[in-house]
Backbone as ProteinMPNN parsed JSONL, in Angstrom:
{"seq_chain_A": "XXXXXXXXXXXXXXXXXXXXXXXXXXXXXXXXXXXXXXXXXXXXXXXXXXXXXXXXXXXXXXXXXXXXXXXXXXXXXXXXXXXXXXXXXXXXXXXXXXXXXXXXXXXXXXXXXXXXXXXXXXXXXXXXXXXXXXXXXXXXXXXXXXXXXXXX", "coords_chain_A": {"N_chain_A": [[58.521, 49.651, 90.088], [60.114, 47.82, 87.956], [63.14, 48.353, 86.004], [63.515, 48.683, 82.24], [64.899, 48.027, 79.476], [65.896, 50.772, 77.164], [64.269, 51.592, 74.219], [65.499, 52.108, 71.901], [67.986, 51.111, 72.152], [67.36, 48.498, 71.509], [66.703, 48.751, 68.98], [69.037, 49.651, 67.826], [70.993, 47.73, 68.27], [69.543, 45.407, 66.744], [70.223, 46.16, 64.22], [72.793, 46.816, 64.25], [73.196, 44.057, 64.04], [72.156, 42.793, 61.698], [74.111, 44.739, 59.67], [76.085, 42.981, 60.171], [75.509, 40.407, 59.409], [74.916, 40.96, 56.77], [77.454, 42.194, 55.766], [79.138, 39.612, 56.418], [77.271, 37.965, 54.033], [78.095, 39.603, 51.819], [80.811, 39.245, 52.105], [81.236, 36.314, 51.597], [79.966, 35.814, 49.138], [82.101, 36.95, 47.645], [84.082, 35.677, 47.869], [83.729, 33.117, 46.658], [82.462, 33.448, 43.39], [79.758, 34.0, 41.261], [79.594, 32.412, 38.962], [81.347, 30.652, 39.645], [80.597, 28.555, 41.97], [77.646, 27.631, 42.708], [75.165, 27.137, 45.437], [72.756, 26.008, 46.868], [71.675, 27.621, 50.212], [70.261, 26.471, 52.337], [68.118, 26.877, 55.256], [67.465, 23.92, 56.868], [68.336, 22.252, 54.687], [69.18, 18.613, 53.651], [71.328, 16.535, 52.864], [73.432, 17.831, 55.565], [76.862, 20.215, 54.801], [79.936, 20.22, 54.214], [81.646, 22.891, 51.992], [84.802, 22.551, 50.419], [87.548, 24.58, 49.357], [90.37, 24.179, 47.456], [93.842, 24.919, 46.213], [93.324, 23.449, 43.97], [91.306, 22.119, 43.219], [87.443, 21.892, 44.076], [86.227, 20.541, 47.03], [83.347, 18.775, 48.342], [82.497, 17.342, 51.143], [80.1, 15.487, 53.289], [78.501, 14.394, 55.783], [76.893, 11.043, 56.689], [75.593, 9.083, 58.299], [74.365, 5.766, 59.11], [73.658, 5.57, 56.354], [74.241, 3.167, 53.453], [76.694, 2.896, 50.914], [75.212, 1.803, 48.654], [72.474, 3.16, 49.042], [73.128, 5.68, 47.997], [73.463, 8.148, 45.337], [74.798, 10.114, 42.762], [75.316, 12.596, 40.553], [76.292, 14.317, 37.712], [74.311, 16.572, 35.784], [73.805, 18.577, 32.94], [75.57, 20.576, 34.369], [74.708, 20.76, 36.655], [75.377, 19.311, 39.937], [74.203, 16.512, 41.58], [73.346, 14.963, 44.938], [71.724, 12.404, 46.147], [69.578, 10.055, 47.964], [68.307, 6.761, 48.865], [67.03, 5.178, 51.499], [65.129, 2.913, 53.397], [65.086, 1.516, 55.085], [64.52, 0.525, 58.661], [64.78, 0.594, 61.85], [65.432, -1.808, 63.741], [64.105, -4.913, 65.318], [62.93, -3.306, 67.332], [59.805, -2.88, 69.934], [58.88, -0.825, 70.151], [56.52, 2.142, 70.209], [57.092, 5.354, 68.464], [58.784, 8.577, 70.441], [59.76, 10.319, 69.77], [61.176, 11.442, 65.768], [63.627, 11.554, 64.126], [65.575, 11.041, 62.895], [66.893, 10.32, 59.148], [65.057, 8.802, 57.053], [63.731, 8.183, 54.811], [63.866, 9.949, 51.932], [66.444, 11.464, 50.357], [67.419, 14.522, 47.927], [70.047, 16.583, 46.927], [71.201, 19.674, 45.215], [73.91, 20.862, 43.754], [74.525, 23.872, 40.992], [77.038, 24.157, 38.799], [79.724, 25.968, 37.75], [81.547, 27.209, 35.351], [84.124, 27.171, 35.688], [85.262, 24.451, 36.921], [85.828, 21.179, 36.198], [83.937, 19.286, 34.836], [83.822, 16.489, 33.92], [85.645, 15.59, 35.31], [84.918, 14.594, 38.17], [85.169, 12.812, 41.238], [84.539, 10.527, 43.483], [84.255, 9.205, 47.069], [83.007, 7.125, 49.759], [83.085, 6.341, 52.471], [82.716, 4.653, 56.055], [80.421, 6.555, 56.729], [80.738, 9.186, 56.176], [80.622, 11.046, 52.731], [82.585, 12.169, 50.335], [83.347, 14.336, 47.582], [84.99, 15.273, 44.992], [85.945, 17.856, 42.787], [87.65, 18.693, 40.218], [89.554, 21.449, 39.031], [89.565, 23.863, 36.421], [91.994, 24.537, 33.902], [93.105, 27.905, 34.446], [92.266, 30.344, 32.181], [94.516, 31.736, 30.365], [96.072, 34.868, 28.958], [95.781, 35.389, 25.513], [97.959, 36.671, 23.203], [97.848, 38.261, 20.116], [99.832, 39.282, 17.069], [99.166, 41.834, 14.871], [99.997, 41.9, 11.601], [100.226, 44.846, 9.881], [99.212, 46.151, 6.896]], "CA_chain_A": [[58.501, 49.142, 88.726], [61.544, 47.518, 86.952], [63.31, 49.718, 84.876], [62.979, 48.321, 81.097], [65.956, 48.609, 78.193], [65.707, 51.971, 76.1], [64.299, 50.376, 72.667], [66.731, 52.07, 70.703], [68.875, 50.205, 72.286], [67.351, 47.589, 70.911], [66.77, 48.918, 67.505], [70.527, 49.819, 67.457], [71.095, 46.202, 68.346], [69.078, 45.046, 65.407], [70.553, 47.362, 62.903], [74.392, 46.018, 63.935], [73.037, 42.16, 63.374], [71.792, 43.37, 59.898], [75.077, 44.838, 59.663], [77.347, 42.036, 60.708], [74.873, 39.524, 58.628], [75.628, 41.783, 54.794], [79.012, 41.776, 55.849], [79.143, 38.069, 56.371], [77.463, 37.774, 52.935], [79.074, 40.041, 50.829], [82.366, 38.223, 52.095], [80.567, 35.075, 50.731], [79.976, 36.096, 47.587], [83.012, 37.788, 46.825], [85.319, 34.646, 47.654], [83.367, 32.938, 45.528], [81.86, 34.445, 42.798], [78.348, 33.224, 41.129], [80.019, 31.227, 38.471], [82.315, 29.133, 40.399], [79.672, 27.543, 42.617], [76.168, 28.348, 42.95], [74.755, 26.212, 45.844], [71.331, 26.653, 47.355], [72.444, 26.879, 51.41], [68.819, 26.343, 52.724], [67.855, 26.334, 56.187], [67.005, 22.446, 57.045], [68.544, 21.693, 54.052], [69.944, 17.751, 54.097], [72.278, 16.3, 53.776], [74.392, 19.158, 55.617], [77.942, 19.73, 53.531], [80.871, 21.072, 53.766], [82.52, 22.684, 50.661], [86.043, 22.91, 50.408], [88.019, 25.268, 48.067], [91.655, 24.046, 47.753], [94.1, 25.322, 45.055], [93.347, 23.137, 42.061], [90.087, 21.342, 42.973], [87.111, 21.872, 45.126], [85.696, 18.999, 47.395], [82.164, 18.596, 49.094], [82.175, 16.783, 52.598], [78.739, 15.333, 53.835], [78.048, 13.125, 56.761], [75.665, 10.596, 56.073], [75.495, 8.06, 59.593], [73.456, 5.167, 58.829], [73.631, 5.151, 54.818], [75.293, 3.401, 52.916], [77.073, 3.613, 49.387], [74.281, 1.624, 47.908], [71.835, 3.817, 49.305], [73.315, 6.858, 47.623], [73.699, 8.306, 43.781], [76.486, 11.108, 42.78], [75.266, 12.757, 39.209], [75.977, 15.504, 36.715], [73.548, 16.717, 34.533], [73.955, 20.1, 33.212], [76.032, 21.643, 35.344], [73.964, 20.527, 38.246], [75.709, 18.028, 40.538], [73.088, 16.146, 42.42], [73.808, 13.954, 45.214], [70.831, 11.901, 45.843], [69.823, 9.003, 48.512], [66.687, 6.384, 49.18], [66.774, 4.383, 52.48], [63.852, 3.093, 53.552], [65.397, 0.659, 56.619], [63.997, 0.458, 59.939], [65.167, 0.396, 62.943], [65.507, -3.365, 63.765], [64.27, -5.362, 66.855], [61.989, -2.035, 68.44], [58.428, -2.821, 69.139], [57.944, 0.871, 70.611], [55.856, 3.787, 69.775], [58.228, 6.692, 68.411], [57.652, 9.909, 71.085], [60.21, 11.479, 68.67], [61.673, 10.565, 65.162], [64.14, 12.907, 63.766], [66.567, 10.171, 61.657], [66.178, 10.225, 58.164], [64.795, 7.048, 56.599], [63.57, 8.196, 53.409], [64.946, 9.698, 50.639], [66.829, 12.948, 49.827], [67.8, 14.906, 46.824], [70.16, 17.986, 47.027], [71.924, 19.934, 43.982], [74.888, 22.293, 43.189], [75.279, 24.406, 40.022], [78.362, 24.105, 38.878], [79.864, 27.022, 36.956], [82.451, 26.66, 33.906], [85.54, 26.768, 36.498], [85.208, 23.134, 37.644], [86.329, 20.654, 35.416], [82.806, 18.957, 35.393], [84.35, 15.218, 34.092], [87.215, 15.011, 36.386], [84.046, 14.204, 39.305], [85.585, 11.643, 42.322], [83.707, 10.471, 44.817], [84.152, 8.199, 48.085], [82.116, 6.993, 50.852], [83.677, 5.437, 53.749], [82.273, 5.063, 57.248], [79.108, 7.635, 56.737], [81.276, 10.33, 55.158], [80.563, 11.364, 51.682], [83.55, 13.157, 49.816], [83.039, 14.531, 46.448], [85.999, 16.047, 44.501], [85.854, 18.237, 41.473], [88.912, 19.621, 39.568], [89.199, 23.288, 38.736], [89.88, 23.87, 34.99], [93.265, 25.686, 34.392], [92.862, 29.441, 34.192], [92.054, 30.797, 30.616], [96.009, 32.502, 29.655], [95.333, 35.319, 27.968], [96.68, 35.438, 24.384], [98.167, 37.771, 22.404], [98.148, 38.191, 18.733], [100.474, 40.552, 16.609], [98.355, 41.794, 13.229], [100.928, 42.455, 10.59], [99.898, 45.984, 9.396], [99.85, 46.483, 5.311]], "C_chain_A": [[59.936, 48.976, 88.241], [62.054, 48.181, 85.811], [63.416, 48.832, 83.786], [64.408, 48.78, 80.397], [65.335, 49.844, 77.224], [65.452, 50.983, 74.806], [64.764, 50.814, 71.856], [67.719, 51.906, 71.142], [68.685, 49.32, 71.36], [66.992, 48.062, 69.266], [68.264, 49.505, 67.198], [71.111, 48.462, 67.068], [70.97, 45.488, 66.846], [69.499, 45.471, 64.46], [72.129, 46.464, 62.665], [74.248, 44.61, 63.852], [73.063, 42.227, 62.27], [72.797, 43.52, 59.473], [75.886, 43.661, 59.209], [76.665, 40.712, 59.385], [75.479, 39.883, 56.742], [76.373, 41.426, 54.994], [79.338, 39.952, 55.409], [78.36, 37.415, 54.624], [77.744, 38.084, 51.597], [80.351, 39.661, 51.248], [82.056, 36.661, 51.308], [80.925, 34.722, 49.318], [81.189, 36.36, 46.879], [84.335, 36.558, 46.662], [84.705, 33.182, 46.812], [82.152, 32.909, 44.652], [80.901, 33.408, 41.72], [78.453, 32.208, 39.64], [80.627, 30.354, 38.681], [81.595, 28.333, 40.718], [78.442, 27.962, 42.746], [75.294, 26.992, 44.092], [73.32, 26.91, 46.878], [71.31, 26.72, 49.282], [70.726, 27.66, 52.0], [68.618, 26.008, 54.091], [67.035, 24.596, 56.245], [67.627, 21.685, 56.075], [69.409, 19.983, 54.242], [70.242, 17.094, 52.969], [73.175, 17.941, 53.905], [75.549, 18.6, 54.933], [78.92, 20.857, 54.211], [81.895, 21.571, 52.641], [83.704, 23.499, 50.851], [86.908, 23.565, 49.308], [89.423, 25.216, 48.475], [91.868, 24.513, 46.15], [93.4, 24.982, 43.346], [91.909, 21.948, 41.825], [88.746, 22.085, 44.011], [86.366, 20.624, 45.766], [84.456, 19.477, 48.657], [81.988, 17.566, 50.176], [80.573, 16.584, 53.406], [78.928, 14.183, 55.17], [76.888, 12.769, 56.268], [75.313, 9.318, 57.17], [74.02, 7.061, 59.252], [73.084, 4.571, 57.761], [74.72, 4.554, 54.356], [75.54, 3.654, 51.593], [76.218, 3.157, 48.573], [73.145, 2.194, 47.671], [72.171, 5.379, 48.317], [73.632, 7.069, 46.383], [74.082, 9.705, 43.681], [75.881, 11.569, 41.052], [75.675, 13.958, 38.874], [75.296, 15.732, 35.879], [73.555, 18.014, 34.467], [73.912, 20.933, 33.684], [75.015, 21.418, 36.463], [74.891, 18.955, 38.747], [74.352, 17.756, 41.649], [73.714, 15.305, 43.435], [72.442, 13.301, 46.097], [70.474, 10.26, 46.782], [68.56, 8.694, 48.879], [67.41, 5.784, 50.523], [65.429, 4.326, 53.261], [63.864, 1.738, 55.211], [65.177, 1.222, 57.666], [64.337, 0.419, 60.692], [65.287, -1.237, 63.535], [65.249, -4.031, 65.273], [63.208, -4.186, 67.6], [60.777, -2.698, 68.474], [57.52, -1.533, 70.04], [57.021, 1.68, 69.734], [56.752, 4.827, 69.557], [57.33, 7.232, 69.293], [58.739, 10.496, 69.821], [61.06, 11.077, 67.605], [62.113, 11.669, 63.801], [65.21, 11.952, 62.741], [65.915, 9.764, 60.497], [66.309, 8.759, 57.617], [63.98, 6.852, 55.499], [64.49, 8.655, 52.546], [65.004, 11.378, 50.707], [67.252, 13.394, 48.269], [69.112, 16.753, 47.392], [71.235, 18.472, 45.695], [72.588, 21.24, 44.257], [74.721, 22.586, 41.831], [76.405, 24.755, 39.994], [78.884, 25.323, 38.248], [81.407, 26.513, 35.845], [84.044, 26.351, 34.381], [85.661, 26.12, 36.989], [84.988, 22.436, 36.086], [85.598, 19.254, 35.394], [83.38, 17.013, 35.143], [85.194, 14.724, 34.543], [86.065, 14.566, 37.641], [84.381, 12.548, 40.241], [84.907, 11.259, 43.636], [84.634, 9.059, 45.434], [83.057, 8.036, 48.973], [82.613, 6.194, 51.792], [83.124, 6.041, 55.07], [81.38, 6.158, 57.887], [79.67, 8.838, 56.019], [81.319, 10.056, 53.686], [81.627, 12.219, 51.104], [83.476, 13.012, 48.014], [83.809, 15.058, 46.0], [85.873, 16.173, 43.138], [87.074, 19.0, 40.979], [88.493, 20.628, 39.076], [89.905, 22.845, 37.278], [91.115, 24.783, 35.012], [93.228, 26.941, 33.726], [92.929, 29.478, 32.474], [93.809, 31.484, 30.687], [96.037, 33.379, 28.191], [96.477, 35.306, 26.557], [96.95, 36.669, 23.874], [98.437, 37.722, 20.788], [98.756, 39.237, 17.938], [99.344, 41.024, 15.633], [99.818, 42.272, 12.766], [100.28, 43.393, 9.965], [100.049, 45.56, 7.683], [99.263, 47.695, 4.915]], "O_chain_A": [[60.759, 49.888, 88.162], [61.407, 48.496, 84.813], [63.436, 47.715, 84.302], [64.965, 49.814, 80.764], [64.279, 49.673, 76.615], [66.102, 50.0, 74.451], [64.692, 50.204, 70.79], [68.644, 52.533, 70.626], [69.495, 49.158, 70.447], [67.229, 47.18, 68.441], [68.444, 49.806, 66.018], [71.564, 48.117, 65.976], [71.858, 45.14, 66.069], [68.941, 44.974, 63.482], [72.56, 45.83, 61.702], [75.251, 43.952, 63.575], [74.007, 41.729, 61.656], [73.062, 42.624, 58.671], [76.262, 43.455, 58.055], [77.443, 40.228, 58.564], [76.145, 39.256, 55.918], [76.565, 40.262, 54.642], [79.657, 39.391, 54.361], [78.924, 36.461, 54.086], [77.719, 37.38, 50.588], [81.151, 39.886, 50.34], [82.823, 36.133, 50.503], [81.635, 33.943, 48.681], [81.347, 36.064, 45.695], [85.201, 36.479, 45.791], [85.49, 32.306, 46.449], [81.056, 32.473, 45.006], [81.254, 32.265, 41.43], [77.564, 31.424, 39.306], [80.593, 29.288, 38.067], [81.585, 27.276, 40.086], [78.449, 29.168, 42.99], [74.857, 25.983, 43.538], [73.13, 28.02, 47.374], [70.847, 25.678, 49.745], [70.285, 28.809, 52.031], [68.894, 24.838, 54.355], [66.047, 24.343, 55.557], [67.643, 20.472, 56.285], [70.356, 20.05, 55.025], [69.414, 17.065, 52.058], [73.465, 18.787, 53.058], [75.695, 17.444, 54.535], [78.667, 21.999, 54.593], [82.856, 20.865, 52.336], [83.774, 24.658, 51.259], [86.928, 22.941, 48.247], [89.859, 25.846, 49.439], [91.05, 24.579, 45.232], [93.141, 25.595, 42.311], [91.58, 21.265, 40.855], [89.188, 22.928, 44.792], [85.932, 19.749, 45.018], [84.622, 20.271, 49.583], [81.058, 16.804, 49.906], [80.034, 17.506, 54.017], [79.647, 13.185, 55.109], [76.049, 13.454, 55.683], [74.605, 8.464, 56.635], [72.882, 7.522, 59.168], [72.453, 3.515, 57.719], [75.871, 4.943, 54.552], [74.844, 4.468, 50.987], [76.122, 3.839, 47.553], [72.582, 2.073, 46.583], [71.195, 6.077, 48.04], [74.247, 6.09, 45.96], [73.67, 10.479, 44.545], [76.091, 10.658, 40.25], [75.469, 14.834, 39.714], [75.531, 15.06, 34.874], [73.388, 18.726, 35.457], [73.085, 21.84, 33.775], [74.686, 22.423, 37.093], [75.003, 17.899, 38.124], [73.732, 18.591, 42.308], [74.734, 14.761, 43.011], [72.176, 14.119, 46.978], [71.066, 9.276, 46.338], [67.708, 9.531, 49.175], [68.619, 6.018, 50.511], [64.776, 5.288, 53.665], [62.989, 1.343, 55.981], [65.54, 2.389, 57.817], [64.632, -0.753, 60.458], [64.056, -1.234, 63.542], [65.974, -3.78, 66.236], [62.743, -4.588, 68.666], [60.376, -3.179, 67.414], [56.356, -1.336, 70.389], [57.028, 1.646, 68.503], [57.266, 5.274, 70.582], [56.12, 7.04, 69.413], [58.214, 11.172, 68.936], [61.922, 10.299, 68.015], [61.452, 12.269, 62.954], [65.534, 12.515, 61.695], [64.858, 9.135, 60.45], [67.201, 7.913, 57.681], [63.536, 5.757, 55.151], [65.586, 8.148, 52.306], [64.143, 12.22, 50.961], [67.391, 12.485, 47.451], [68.768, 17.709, 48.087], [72.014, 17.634, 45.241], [72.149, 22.281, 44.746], [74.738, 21.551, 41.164], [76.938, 25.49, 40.826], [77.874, 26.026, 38.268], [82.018, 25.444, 35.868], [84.893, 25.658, 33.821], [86.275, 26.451, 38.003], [84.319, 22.862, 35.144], [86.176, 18.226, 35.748], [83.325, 16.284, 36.134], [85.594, 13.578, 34.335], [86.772, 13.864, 38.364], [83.919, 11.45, 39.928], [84.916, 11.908, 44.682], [85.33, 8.245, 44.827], [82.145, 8.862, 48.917], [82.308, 5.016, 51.607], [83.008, 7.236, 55.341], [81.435, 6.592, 59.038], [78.928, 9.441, 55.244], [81.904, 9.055, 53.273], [81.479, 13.351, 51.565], [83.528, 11.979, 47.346], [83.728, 16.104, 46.645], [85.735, 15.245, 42.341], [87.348, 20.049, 41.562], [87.339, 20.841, 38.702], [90.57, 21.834, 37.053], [91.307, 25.622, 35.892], [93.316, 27.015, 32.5], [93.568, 28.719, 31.746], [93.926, 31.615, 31.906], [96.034, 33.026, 27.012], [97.703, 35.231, 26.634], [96.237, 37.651, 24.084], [99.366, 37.024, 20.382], [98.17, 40.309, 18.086], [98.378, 40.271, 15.755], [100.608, 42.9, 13.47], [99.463, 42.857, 9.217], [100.898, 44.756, 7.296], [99.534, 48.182, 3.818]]}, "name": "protein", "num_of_chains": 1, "seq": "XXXXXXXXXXXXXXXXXXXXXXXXXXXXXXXXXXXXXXXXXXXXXXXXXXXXXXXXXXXXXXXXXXXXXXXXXXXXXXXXXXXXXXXXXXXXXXXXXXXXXXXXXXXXXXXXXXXXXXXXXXXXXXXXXXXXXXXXXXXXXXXXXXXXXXXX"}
């Protein structure tokens, strides 16, 4: 008979994934914090994104292969950025049977909450060559004040 792994091995195993997983999202959270950005990061979610946090703005990176800029709509509505796309084009010329049909060819929706440290009417977008780039300006830090009182 084949000797077998000790299963607290494997429940050790499992414990340091768990581990390593918190970790990974209490580092998340902490670099940025639940008013800056609030974005919903959803398995399957589409379009995938990448969001970028540079000094004085942050910018959202999507691939989008296949769409184009007419196909797609860029909104704010309180504090939600949406970015938003129909296509409903076909493949052109096929007269197969799909066996498998994994390219999207309807329509998406996906949304960020924004939080009060993005500078929600500075919003820039492009679209060139399937890439989506979305750029939002950061607002400039609150500076705290000071006020004397004149005593009487």
């Amino acid at each position: 008979m084949k000797n077998l792994p000790n299963k607290n091995l494997w429940r050790q195993r499992d414990e340091y994934i768990s581990s390593i997983s918190t970790l990974f999202d209490d580092f998340f959270n902490s670099q940025f914090p639940e008013n800056f950005f609030s974005v919903g990061l959803t398995k399957g979610a589409f379009p995938k994104v990448d969001i970028i946090d540079f000094d004085d703005s942050i910018q959202i990176v999507s691939e989008l292969a296949g769409w184009t800029k007419e196909d797609l709509d860029v909104t704010i509505k309180d504090s939600v950025l949406t970015i938003s796309g129909k296509n409903n084009a076909e493949a052109e010329g096929h007269k197969g049977t799909y066996i498998v049909r994994e390219l999207k060819r309807s329509s998406f929706q996906r949304s960020f909450t924004l939080g009060e440290e993005l500078d929600q009417s500075s919003l820039d977008g492009s679209f060139n060559d399937g890439i989506l780039k979305i750029t939002i300006k950061k607002n400039e830090p609150k500076k705290p004040t000071e006020i004397k009182v004149d005593l009487k």
